[in-house]
C-alpha positions in Angstrom: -18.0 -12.7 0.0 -18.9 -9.2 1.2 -17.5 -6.5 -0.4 -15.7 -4.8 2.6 -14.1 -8.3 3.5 -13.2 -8.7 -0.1 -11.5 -5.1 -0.2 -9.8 -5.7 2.5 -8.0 -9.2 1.8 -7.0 -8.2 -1.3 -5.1 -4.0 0.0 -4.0 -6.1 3.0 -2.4 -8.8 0.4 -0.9 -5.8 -1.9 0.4 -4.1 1.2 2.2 -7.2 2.3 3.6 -8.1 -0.4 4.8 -4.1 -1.0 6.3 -4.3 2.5 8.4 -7.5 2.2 10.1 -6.3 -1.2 10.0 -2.7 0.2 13.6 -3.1 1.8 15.5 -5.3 -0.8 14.0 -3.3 -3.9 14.9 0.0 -2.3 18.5 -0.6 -1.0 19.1 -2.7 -4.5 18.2 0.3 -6.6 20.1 2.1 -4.3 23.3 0.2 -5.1 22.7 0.1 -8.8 22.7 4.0 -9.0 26.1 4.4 -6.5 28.4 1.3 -7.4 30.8 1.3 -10.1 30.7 -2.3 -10.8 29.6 -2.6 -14.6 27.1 -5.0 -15.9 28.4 -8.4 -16.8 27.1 -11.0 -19.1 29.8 -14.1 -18.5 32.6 -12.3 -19.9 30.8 -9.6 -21.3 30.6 -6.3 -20.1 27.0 -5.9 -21.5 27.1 -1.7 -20.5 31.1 -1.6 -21.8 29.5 -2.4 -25.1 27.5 -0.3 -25.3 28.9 2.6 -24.2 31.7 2.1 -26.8 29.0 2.1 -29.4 27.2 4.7 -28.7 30.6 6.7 -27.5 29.6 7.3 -24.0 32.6 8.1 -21.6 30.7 6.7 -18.2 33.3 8.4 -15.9 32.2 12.2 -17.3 30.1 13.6 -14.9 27.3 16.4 -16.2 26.2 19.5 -15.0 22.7 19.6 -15.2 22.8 21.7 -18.2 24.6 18.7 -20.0 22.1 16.0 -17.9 19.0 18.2 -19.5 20.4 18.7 -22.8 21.2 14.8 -23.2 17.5 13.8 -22.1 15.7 16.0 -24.6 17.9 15.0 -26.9 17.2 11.4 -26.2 13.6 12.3 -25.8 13.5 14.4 -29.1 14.9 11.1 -31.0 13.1 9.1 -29.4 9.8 10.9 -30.6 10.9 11.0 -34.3 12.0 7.5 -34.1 8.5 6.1 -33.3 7.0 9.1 -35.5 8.6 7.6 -38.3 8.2 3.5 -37.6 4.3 4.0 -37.0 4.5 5.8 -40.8 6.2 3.2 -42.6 5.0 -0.1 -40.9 2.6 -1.1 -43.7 6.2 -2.1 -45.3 7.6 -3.6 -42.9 7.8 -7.5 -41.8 4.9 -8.4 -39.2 2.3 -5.5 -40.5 -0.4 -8.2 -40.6 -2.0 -6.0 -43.5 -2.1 -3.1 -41.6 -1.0 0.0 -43.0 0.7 3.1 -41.7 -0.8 5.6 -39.2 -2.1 8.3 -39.6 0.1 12.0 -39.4 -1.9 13.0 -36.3 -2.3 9.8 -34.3 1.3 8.8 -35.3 2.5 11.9 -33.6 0.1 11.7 -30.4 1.5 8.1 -30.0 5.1 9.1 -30.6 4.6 11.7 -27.6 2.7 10.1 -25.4 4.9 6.9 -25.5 8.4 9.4 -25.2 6.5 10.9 -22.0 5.7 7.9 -20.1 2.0 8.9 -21.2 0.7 6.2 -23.1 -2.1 7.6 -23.9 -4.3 6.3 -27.2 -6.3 7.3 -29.5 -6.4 4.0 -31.6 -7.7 0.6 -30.9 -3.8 -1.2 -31.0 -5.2 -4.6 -32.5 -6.0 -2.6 -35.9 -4.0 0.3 -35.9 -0.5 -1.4 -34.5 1.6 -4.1 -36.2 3.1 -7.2 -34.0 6.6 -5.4 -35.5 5.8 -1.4 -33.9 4.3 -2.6 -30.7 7.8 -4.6 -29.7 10.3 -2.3 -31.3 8.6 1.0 -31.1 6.0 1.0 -28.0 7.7 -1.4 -25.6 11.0 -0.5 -26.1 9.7 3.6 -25.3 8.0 1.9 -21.9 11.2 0.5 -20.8 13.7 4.2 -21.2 10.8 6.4 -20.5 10.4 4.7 -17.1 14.2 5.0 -16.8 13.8 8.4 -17.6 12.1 9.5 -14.9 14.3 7.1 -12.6 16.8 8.9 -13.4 15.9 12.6 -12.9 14.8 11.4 -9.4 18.6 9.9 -8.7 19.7 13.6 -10.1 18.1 15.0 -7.8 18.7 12.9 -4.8 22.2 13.8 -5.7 21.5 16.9 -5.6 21.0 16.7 -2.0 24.3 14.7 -1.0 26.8 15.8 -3.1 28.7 19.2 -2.6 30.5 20.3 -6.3 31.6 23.1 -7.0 30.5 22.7 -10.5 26.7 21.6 -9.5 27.9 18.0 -11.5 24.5 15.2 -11.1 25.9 12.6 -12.7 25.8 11.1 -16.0 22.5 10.7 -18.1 23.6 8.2 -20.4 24.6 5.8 -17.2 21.8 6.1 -15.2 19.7 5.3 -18.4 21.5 2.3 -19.0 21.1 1.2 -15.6 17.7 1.6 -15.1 17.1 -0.1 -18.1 19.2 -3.1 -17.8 19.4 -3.7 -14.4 16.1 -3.1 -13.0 13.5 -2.8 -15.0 14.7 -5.5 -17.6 15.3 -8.4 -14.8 11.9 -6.9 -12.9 9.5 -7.3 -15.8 11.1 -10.5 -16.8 9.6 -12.2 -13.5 6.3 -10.1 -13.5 6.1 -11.6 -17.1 6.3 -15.4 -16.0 3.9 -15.0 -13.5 1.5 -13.8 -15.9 2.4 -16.6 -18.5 1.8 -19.0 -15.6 -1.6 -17.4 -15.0 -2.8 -17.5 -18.4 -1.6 -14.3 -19.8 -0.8 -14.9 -23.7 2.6 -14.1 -25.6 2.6 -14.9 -29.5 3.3 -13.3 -32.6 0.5 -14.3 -34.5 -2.2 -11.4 -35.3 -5.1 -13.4 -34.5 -7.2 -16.2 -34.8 -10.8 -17.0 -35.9 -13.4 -18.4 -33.1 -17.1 -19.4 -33.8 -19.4 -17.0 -31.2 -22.5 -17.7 -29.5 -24.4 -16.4 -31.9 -23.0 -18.6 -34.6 -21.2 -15.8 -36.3 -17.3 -16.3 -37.1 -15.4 -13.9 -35.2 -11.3 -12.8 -35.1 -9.7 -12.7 -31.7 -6.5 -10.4 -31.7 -3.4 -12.2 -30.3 0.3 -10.4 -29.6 3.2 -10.7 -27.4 1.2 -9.8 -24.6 2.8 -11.0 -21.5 5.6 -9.2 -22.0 4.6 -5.6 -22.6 2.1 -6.2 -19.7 4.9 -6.9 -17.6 6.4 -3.5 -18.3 3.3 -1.6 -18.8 2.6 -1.7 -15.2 6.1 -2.0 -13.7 7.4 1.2 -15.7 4.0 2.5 -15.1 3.1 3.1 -18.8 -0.7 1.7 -18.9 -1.0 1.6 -23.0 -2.0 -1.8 -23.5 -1.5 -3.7 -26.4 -5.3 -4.6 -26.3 -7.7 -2.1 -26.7 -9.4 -3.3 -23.3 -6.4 -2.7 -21.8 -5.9 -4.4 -18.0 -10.1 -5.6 -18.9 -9.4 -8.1 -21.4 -9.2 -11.7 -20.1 -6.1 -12.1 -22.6 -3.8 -9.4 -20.5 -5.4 -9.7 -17.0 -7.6 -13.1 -16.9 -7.8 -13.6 -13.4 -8.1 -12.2 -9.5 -4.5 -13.2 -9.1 -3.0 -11.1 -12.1 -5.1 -8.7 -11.0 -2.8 -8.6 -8.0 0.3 -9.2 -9.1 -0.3 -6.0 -11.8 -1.3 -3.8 -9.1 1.5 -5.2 -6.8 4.0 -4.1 -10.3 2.5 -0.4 -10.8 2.8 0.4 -7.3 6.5 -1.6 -6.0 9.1 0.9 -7.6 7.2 4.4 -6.6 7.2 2.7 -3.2 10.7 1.3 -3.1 11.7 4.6 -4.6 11.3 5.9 -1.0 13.8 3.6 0.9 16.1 4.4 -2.2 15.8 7.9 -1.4 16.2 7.0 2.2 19.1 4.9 1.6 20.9 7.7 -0.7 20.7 10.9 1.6 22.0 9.0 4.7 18.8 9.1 6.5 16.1 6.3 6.2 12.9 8.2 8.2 12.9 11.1 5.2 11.8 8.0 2.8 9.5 6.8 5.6 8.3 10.2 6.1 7.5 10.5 2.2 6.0 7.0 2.0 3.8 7.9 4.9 2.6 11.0 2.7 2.1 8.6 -0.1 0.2 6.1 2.0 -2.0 8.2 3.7 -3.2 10.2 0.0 -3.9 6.4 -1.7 -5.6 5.3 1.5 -8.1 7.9 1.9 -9.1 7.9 -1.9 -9.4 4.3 -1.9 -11.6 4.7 1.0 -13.9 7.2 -0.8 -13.8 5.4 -4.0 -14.5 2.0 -2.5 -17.6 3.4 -0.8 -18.8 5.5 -3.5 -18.7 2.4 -6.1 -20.2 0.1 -3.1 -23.4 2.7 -3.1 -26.7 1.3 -4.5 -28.2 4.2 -6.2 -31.2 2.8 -8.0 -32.9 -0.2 -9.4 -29.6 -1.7 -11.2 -27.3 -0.8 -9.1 -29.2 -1.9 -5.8 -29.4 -5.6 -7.8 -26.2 -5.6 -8.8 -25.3 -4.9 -5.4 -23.0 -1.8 -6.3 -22.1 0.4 -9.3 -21.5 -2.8 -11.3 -21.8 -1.2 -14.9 -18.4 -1.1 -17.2 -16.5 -3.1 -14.5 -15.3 -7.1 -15.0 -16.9 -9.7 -12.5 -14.2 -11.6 -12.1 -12.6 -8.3 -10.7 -15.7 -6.8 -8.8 -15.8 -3.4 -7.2 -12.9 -4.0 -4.8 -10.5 -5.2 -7.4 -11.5 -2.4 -10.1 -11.6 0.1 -7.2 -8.1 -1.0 -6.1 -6.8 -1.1 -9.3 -8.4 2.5 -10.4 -6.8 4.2 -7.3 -3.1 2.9 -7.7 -3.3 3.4 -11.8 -4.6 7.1 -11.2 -2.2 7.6 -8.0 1.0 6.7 -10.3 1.2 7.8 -13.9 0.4 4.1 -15.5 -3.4 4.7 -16.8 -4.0 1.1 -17.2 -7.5 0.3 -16.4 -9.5 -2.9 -15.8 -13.0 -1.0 -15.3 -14.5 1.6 -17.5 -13.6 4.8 -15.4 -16.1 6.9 -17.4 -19.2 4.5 -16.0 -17.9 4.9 -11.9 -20.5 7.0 -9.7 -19.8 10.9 -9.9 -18.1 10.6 -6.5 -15.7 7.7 -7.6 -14.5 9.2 -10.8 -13.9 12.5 -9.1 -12.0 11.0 -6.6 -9.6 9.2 -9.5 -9.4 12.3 -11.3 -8.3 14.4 -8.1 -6.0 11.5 -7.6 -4.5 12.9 -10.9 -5.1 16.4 -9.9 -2.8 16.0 -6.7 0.3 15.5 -9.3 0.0 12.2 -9.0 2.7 11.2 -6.0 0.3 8.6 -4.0 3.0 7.0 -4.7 3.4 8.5 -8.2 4.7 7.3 -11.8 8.4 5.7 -11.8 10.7 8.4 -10.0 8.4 11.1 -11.3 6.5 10.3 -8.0 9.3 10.8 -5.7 10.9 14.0 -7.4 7.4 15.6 -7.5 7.0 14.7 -3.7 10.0 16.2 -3.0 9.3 19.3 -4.7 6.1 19.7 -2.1 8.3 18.9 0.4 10.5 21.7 -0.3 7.8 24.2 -0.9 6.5 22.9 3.0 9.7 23.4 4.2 10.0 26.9 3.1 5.7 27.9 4.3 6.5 25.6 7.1 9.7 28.1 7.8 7.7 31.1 7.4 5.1 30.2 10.0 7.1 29.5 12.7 10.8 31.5 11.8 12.8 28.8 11.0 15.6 28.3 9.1 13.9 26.9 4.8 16.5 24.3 4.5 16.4 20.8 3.2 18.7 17.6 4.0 21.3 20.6 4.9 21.3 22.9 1.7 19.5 26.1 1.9 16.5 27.1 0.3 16.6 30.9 -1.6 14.8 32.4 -4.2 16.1 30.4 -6.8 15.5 27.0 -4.9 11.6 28.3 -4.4 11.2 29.6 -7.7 12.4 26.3 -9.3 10.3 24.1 -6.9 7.2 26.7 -7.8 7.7 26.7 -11.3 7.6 22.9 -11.3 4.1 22.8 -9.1 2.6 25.2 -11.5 3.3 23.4 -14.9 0.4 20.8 -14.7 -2.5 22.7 -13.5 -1.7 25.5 -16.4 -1.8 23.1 -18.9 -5.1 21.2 -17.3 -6.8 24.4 -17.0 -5.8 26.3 -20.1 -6.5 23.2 -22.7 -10.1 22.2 -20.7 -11.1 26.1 -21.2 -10.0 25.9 -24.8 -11.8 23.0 -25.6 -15.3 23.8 -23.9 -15.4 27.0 -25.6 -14.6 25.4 -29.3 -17.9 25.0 -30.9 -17.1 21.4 -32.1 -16.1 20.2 -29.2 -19.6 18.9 -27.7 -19.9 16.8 -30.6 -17.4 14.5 -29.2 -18.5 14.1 -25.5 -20.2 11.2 -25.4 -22.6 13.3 -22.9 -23.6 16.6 -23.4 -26.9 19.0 -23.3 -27.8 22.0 -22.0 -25.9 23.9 -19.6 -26.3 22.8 -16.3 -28.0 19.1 -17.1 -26.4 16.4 -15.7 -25.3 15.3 -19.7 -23.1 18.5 -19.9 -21.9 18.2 -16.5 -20.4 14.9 -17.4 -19.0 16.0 -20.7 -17.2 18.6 -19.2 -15.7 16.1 -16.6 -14.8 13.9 -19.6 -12.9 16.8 -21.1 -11.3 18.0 -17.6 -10.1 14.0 -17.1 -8.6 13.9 -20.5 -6.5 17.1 -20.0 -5.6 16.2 -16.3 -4.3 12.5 -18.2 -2.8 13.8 -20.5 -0.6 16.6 -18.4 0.2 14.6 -15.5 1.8 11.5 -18.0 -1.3 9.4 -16.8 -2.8 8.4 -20.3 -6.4 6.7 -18.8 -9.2 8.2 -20.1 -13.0 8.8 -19.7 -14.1 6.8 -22.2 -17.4 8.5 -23.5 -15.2 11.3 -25.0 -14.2 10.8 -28.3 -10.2 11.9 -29.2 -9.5 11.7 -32.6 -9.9 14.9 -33.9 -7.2 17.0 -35.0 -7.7 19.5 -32.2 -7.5 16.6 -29.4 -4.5 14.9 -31.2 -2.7 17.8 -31.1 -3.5 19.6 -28.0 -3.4 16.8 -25.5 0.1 15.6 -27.8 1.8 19.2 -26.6 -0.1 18.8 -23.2 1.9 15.5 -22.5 5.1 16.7 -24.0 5.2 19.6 -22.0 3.9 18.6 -18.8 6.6 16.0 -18.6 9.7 18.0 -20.2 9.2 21.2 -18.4 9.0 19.7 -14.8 12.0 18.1 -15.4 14.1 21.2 -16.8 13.4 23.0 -13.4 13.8 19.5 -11.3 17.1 19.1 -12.8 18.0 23.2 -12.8 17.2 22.7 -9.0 19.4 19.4 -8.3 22.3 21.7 -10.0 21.6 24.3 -7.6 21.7 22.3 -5.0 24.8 20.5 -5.8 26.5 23.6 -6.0 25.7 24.5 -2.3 27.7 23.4 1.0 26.0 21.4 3.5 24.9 22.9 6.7 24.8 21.4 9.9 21.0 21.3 11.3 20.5 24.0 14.4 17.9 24.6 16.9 16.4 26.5 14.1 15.9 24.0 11.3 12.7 22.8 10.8 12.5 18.7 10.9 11.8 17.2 7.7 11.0 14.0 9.4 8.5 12.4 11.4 4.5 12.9 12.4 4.7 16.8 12.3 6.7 17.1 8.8 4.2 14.5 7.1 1.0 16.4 8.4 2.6 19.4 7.1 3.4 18.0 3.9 -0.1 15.9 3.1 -1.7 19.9 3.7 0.6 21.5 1.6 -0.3 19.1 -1.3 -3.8 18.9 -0.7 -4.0 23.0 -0.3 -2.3 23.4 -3.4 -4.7 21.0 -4.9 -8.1 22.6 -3.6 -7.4 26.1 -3.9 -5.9 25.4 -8.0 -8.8 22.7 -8.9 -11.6 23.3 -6.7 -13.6 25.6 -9.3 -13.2 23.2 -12.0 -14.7 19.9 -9.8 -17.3 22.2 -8.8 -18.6 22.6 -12.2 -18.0 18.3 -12.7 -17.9 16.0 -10.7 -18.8 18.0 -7.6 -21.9 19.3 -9.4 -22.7 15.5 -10.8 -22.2 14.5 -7.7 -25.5 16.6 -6.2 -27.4 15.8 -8.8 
């Protein structure tokens, strides 16, 4: 089949299917974050229970000083929790003779699971027992996700309510809730269909196959089907293989191909109409989808065509930039897949991202480099949308002398400085750990390319380190994989890099939602700029892309832009 034809079938099937859930999911999330109706089980109320054990009042509104302090306390737990199980699982049942981690990769796990990152530095079918990846990994993929679900509701709130307090509701609830109701039921489906199509679940650690060659080989086996499930619905991306979405035993055909893309991208997408739903008015989540859409289009477009190039003898026979990609996926399906993990913060990867042209693997790592909202990890997408919305509303307002207010609450210094602070998080921590690194004098001994300044070798290093620290900040967790992580320096660094690039947004996303709460609504005059339609989204898509080029422009000049020209 040709390429283009092939392309388009398959984002024409993904959109489809996006667009028939894209009403149900959104209201239904909707619901489960307004409704007081607890959670029964028969005659169990399953969240009853548990809020009685954990002595939760779910009535007690929070401030957002209470709504921050309970999530980095949740989070700080969290991290010390899985610290401590990676440690100690050489004694505990299922270890499969494995022993515990190490200090440093123990602690780089333990934050990159807590912050949605899933980054590793490990190959899981020898470092992780069939006990840690269940209890420890999958369960931090299922309340990270909520996590960020949660700080997007707080916000949305934010918006609607008017409290005199600034209350945002209740952390411990809209945990629960994201938890149980949707991402629980959601990855339970996602995880039949791949046990229909051939995805494996077991508990054994492996078992031994005769190769080709004639040599006896051991092939890895876990509970795969359902930590795939929630891997790419809560986008996560760590897989529990060390070929990740590439190995046949996670995604063994065209169809799961699908149906995984279809699960990374449905709840940023959905988040939209929830949004919509929430505030009262459904064209400002049409206006933010359209934003989204138009960002994943147009890198899909330039990665598609890059990847289709035949630059040289191999890749003209090939018929494309086949090299580190699967054939039963081909360039459309790893191009498809590469822009939606790289657009959200999931990281999974079916293709090699490290062996994509220079134009293709710049145009996933600005994917990253835009923060990552087309359409952006599980409600950190939408909240970081609507942060750029906020700072377009206020330039927008400054153009033209109109009124910087949002969804009827008004836009001051604090608002600004809040939203600002938020945007400026990532790139410091991109830019400040990549010059770090380049300078050490060790660090060229773990690129898998480097040389002389200005060969094409050190220009791909450099991108390699650039990638990891644009992963690692923005919660993404894929990696180029010609650079080699498991260093002291990298375990650490890129651990505080995804720590604080997803805790600090947060504390100023939820110090803004308080400030917001606190406000009255005003009615919208001749003077209020609309915030929805053609002329708010074009506005919008420049203010993120601006904010992108002018920040990052130096540093894919002297990568991939460079490479590129080559």
């Amino acid at each position: 089949m040709n390429p283009a034809l092939a392309a388009g079938l398959q984002t024409a099937l993904v959109l489809g299917v996006l667009a028939i859930l894209y009403v149900p999911v959104g209201d239904y999330m909707a619901k489960v974050y307004t409704t007081d109706t607890e959670l029964r089980s028969g005659d169990l109320r399953v969240e009853s229970v548990l809020y009685r054990l954990c002595r939760i009042n779910p009535r007690a509104e929070q401030t957002w000083y209470g709504y921050a302090g309970s999530l980095l306390g949740f989070s700080a737990a969290s991290v010390l929790f899985l610290y401590f199980l990676q440690r100690i699982q050489g004694v505990l049942p299922l270890s499969g003779g494995l022993s515990g981690v190490s200090p440093a990769v123990a602690f780089n796990t333990a934050a990159s699971f807590v912050a949605n990152t899933n980054w590793q530095s490990y190959a899981p079918e020898t470092t992780m027992s069939n006990l840690t990846q269940p209890l420890g990994l999958a369960v931090q993929n299922f309340v990270s996700a909520a996590v960020g679900m949660a700080v997007a509701v707080a916000l949305i709130r934010g918006f609607v309510r008017v409290s005199r307090g600034g209350e945002i509701g209740n952390f411990w609830v809209d945990l629960t809730r994201g938890s149980l109701r949707i991402l629980l039921p959601f990855s339970f489906v996602i995880a039949l269909i791949l046990l229909s199509q051939g995805v494996i679940q077991s508990f054994h650690t492996g078992f031994g196959s005769t190769g080709l060659d004639g040599h006896s080989v051991t092939n890895a086996l876990a509970p795969v089907a359902s930590q795939e499930a929630i891997k790419e619905l809560g986008t996560n991306g760590g897989g529990i293989l060390a070929a990740n979405s590439a190995h046949p035993f996670e995604n063994p055909t065209p169809i799961t191909n699908i149906v995984e893309i279809i699960a990374i991208l449905l709840i940023p997408v959905a988040l939209t109409r929830t949004f919509g739903t929430m505030v009262g008015d459904r064209k400002q989540g049409l206006t933010l989808l359209s934003v989204m859409g138009l960002l994943w289009a147009g890198l899909l477009a330039v990665t598609l065509a890059a990847e289709s190039g035949h630059r040289g003898v191999a890749a003209t026979a090939a018929g494309g930039m086949m090299e580190g990609k699967e054939v039963r996926f081909g360039i459309p399906g790893s191009a498809l897949f590469a822009v939606s993990t790289t657009g959200t913060s999931t990281g999974a990867v079916n293709s090699a991202h490290d062996s994509m042209s220079p134009l293709g693997g710049g145009a996933v790592l600005l994917n990253m480099l835009l923060g990552e909202i087309a359409p952006g990890g599980v409600g950190t997408g939408l909240y970081s949308i609507l942060i750029f919305a906020l700072i377009a509303v206020f330039v927008g307002g400054l153009l033209v002398g109109r009124t910087p207010e949002y969804l009827g609450k008004k836009l001051g210094k604090r608002e600004i400085t809040l939203a600002a602070l938020s945007v400026l998080v990532m790139p410091a921590l991109v830019l400040i750990g990549t010059g770090i690194t380049v300078i050490l004098s060790s660090t060229t001994g773990f690129q898998g390319n480097s040389g002389d300044p200005g060969t094409p070798g050190s220009i791909h290093g450099f991108t390699e380190v650039l990638y990891a620290f644009a992963s690692a900040s923005n919660n993404n967790g894929s990696a180029f994989g010609g650079l080699t992580v498991t260093s002291d320096w990298f375990q650490a660094s890129l651990g505080v890099c995804m720590l604080l690039g997803r805790l600090l947004p947060i504390i100023f996303v939820l110090a803004l939602a308080g400030s917001l709460a606190s406000q009255r609504k005003t009615a919208p005059t001749a003077g209020t700029l609309p915030t929805a339609g053609p002329m708010f989204a074009g506005l919008l898509t420049g203010t993120v892309v601006l904010v992108a080029a002018l920040t990052f422009f130096p540093a894919l000049a002297l990568g991939p832009i460079a490479e590129a020209l080559q």
